[in-house]
C-alpha positions in Angstrom: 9.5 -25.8 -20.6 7.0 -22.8 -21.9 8.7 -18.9 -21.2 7.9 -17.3 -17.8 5.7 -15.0 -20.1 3.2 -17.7 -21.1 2.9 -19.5 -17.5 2.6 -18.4 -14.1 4.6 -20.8 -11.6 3.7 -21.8 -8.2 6.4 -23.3 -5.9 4.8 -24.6 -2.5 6.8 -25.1 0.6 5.2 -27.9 2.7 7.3 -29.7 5.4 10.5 -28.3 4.0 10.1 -29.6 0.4 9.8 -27.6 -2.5 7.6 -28.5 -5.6 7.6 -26.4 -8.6 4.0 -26.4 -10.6 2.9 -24.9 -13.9 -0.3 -22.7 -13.9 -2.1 -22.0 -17.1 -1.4 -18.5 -18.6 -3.5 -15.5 -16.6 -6.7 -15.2 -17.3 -7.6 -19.0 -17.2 -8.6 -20.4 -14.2 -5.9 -23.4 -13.4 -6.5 -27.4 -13.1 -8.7 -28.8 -9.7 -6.2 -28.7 -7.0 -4.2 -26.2 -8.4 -4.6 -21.7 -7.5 -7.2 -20.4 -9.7 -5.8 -16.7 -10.8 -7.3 -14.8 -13.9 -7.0 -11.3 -15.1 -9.9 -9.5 -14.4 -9.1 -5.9 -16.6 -7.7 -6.2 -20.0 -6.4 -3.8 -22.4 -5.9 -2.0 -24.4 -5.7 0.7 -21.1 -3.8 -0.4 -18.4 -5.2 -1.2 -15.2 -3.8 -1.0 -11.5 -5.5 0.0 -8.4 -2.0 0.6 -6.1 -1.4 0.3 -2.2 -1.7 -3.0 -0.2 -3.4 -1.5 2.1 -6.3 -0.1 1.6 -10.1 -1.5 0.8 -10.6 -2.7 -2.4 -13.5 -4.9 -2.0 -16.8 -3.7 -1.6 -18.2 -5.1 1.5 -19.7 -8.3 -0.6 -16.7 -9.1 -2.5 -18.7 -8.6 -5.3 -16.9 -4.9 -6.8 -13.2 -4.5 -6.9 -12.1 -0.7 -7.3 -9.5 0.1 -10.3 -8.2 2.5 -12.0 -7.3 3.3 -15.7 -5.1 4.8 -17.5 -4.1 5.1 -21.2 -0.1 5.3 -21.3 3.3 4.2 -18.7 6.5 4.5 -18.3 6.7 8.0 -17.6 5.9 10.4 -14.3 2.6 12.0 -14.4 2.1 15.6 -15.0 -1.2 17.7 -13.3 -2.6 17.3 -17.1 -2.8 13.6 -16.9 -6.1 12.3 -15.9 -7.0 8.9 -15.0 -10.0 7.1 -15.0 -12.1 5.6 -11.5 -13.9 2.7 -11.7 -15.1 -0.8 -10.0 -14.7 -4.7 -11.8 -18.3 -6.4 -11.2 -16.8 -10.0 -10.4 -20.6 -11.3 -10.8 -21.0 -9.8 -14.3 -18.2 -10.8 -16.5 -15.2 -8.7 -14.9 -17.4 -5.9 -16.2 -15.5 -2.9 -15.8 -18.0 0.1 -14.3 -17.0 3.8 -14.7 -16.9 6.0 -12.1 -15.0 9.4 -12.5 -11.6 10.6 -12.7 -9.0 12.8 -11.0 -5.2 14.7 -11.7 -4.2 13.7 -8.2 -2.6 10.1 -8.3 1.0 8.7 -9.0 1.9 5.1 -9.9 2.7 3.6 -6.4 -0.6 4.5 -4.5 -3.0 5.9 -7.0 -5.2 8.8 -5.8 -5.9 6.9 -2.5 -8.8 4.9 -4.3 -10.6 3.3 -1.7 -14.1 2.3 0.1 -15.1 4.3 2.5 -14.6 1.9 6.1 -18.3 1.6 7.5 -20.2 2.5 4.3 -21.8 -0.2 1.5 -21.6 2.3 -1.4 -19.0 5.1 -1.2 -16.1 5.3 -2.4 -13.1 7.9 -1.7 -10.3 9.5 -3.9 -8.3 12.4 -3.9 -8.5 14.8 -6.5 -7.2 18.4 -7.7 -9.5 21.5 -7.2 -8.2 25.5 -7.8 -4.9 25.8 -6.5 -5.2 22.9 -3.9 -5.7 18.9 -3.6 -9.0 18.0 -2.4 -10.7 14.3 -1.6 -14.1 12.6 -3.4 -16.9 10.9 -1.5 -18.7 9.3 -4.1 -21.8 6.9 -4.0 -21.3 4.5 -6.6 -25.7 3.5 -6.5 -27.0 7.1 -6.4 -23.7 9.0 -8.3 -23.5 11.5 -5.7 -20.9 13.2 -4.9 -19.3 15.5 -2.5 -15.9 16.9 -1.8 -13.7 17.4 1.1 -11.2 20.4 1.1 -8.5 18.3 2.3 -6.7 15.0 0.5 -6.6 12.0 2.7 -4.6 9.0 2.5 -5.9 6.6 5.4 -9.1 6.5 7.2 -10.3 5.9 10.5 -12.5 1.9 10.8 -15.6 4.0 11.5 -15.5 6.4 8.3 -15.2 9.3 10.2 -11.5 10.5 10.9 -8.7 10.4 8.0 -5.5 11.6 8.7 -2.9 12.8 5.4 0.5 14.1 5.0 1.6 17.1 2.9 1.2 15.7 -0.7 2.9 18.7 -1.8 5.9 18.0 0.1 5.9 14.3 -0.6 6.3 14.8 -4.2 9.5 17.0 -4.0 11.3 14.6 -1.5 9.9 11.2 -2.4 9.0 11.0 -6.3 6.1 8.8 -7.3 4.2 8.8 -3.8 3.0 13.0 -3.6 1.3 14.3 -6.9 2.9 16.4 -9.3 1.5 20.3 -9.9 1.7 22.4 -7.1 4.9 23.2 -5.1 6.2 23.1 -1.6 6.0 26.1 -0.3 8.0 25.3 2.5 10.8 23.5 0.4 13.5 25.6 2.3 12.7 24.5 5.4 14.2 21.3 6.6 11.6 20.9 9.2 8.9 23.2 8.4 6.7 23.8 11.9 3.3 24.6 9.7 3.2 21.3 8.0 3.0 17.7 8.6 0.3 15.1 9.3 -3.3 17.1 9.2 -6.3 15.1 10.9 -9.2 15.2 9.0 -13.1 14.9 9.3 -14.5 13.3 6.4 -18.4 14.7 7.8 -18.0 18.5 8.9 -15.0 19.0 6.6 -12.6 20.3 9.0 -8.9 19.8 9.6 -6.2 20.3 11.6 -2.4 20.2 11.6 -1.8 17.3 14.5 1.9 16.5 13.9 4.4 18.9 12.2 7.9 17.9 10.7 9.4 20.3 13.7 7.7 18.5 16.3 8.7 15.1 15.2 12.2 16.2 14.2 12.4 17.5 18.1 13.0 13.7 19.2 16.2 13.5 19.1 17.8 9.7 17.3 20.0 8.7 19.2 22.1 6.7 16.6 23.7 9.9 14.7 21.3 13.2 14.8 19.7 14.8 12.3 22.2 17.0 11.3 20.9 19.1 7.9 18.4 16.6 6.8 15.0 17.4 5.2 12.1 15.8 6.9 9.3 13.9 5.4 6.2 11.6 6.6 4.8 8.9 4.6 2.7 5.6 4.4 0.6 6.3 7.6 -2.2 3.4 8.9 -4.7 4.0 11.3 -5.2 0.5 13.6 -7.9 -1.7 12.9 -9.9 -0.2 16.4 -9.0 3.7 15.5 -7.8 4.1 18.6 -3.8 5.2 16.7 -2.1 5.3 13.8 1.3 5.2 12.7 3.4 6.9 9.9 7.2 6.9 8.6 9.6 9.7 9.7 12.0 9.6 7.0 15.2 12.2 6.5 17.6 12.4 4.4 21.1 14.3 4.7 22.1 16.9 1.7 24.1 14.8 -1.1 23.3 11.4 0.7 22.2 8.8 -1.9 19.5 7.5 0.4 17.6 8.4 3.5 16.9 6.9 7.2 13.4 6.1 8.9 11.8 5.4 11.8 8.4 4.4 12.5 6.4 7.0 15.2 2.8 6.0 16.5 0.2 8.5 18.3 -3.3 8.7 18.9 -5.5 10.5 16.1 -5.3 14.1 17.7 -1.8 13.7 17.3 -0.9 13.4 21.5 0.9 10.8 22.9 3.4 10.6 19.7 6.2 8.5 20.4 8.7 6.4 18.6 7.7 2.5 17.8 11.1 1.4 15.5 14.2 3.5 16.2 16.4 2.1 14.3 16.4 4.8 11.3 15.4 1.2 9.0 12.0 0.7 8.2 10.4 -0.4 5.3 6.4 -1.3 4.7 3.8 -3.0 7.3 0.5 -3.6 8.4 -1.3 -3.7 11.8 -1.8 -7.0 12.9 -4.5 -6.0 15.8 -5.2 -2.7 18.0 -1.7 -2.9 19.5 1.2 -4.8 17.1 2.6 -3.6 13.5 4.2 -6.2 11.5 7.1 -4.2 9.6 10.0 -5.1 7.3 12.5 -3.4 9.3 16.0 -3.4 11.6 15.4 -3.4 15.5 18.8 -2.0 15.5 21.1 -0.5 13.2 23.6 -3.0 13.3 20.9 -5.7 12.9 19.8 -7.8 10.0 16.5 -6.9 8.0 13.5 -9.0 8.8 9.7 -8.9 9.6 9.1 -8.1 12.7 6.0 -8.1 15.2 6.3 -4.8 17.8 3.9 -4.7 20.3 3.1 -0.7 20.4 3.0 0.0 23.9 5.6 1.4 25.6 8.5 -0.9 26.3 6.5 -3.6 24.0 7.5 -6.8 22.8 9.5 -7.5 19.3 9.5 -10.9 17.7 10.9 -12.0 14.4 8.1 -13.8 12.1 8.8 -16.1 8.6 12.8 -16.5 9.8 14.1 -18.0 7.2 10.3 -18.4 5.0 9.2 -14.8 4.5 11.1 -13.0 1.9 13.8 -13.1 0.5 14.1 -9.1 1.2 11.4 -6.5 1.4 8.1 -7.1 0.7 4.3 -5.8 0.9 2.5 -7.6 4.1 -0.9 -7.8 5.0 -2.9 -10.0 7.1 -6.0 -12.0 6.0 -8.9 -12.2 8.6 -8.2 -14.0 11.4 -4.7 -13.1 11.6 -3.6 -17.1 10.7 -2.6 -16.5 7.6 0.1 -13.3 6.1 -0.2 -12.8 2.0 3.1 -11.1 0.8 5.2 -10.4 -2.1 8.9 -10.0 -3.4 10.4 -7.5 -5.3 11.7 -9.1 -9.0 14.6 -11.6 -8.6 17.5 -12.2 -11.0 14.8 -13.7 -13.8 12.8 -10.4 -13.2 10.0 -12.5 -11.0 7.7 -11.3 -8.5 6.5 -13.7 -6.3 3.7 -13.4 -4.4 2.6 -16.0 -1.6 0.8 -17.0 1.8 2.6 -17.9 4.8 1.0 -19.7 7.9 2.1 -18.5 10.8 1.0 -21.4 13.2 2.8 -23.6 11.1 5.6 -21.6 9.4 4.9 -22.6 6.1 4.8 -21.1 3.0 2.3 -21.5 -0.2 3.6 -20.0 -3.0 0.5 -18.0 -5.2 2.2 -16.6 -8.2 5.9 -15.9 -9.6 4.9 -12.6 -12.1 7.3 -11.6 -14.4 8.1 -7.7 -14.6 9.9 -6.8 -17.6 12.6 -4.7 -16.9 11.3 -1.1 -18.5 8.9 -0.9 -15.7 11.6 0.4 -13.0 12.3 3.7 -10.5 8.8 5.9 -9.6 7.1 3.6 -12.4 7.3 0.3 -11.2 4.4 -1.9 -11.2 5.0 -3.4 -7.6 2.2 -6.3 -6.8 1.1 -4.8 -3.9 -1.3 -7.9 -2.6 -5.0 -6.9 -1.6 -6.9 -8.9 0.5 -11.2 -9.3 -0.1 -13.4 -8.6 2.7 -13.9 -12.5 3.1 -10.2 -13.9 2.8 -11.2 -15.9 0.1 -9.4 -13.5 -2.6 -6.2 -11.9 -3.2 -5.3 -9.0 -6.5 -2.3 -8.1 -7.3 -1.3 -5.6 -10.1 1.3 -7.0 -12.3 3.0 -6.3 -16.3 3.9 -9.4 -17.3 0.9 -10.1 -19.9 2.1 -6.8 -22.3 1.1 -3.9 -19.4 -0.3 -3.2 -15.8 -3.7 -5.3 -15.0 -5.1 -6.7 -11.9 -5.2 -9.8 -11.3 -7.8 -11.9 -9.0 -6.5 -14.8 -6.9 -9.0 -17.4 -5.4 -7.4 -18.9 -2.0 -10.1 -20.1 -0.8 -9.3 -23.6 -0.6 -5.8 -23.1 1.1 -7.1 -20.7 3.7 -10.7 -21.5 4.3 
């Protein structure tokens, strides 16, 4: 049997059999009847475009954002720049340049992303003076204006962003802020003139909705917060942009790891309150207006799962994929019409990441890819897969190592979902 290095493997579940298949090695589309998948940057730069969930697809399907860089396996500095661009699919997988930035790290990027209700622009975060700023760039005319504020998710109607302290982010969570420019309030273990900042992508204002002090002022009932320092991360605004949500995490002086909970509020930051409780949450997507799908506990004492919460006071939790979905954590996202869930594993004991569609009317899983991530690319530089889904449904991209460094990868499900 060929290496995992020269053949991606597919294993479909269908009625509670399991068949394993060879795919042709990336970058050649596989037999009739099998998953076409193909590499659609190439080297010698590496290639990645980060965070599941975010717009990579231009509203055609046509351009797929990237971005490039020249070395791994190391943190960034505020020297390092990295390149912006967009794959035409139409044209060859030619890669188009766009621009570059200093404000990125290997898990999300610089918040690369198409603007929501626009054909043509594009957003980034960048560095400017002695602050982090964000892009709006039109990739037809090249223009080009900047916001004084970074953002990191953005309202369906292109309007409203909301973005945690970045500077903060990088002192307490390596590999998701950007390095260069300190915390100033890196004493404080719940500093009251920081947090989650709204922000108005148009008249370029913003404002400080939820600080670390207000957020840290609901109590947890399981233990307290004792001397932990507070930080927010991975925050999502609902698919209607009527709320968002974002992690409180916390962690204790000299603990090895930290505790979070998942909080919820409208985008002025009032009606905050807390959707998962149980201090163990891990990464989601919205389903609709008013459930979040989450790798989490519902309970501390409970086991870890993907769970549906209904985000309403009082609301509903169900378990989805028991016994399908996983094993472990992995990066969900919903393709269009909410039928179908794309997902991914972190590597297994032969350093495989698998990546695959599960059917939630039927509770059955299709197995896409099993990606092999050698293991030098660990800690902050990991090269998770982090599956994207097209505007369509009829695509899925993945970032993975396994063909001699980080490229993206284009996956044609078409025929299993449409």
């Amino acid at each position: 049997m060929a290496s995992a290095r020269s053949y991606l493997t597919r294993r479909a579940f269908l009625g509670g059999s399991a068949a394993l298949l060879l795919l042709p090695r990336a970058g050649v589309f596989a037999e009739p009847g099998e998953i076409p998948i193909r590499a659609i940057t190439r080297g010698p730069a590496f290639h990645w475009f980060g965070y599941y969930d975010k717009l990579q697809f231009d509203p055609t399907d046509r351009y797929v954002l990237g971005m490039e860089v020249q070395f791994e396996h190391r943190s960034p500095t505020a020297q390092d720049v990295i390149d912006i661009g967009m794959i035409d699919l139409a044209d060859g997988d030619r890669w188009i340049a766009l621009g570059e930035t200093t404000a990125w790290c290997w898990q999300q990027g610089c918040m690369l992303q198409w603007r929501p209700n626009s054909p043509t622009e594009i957003v980034y975060n960048d560095r400017e003076g002695d602050h982090y700023v964000c892009r709006i760039q039109d990739v037809v005319t090249g223009t080009k204006r900047t916001v004084s504020s970074p953002i990191y998710a953005i309202a369906p109607d292109g309007k409203t962003a909301v973005s945690p302290d970045f500077r903060r982010l990088s002192d307490l969570r390596p590999g998701y802020g950007y390095n260069g420019f300190p915390d100033p309030f890196a004493h404080e273990r719940a500093p009251e003139k920081t947090g989650i900042w709204r922000v108005n992508l148009d008249s370029d204002r913003s404002d400080l909705i939820i600080s670390f002090a207000q957020a840290a002022g609901i109590d947890w009932p399981y233990g307290g917060f004792g001397e932990s320092f507070h930080w927010f991360n991975h925050l999502l605004v609902n698919p209607t942009g009527t709320r968002f949500v974002f992690l409180h995490r916390w962690k204790q002086p000299g603990a090895k790891s930290w505790l979070t909970r998942m909080s919820s509020a409208r985008l002025d930051g009032s009606d905050l309150r807390v959707l998962i409780g149980s201090g163990y949450v891990s990464h989601f997507i919205w389903r609709d207006e008013s459930h979040v799908l989450a790798y989490s506990k519902r309970n501390p004492d409970d086991q870890w799962g993907f769970y549906l919460y209904e985000d309403v006071p009082g609301g509903r939790v169900e378990q989805v994929g028991v016994g399908v979905m996983g094993p472990g954590d992995g990066h969900c996202n919903y393709l269009p019409g909410n039928e179908w869930i794309v997902c991914d594993t972190y590597p297994d004991k032969n350093h495989l990441q698998h990546v695959y569609l599960y059917h939630v009317p039927s509770n059955r899983r299709i197995e896409l890819a099993a990606l092999l991530s050698p293991p030098e690319y660990t800690g902050e530089w990991r090269c998770d897969t982090h599956p994207r889904v097209s505007r369509t449904g009829k695509f899925i991209t993945v970032d993975s190592p396994h063909e001699k460094g980080r490229q993206i990868y284009l996956i044609d499900v078409s025929k299993i979902v449409g």
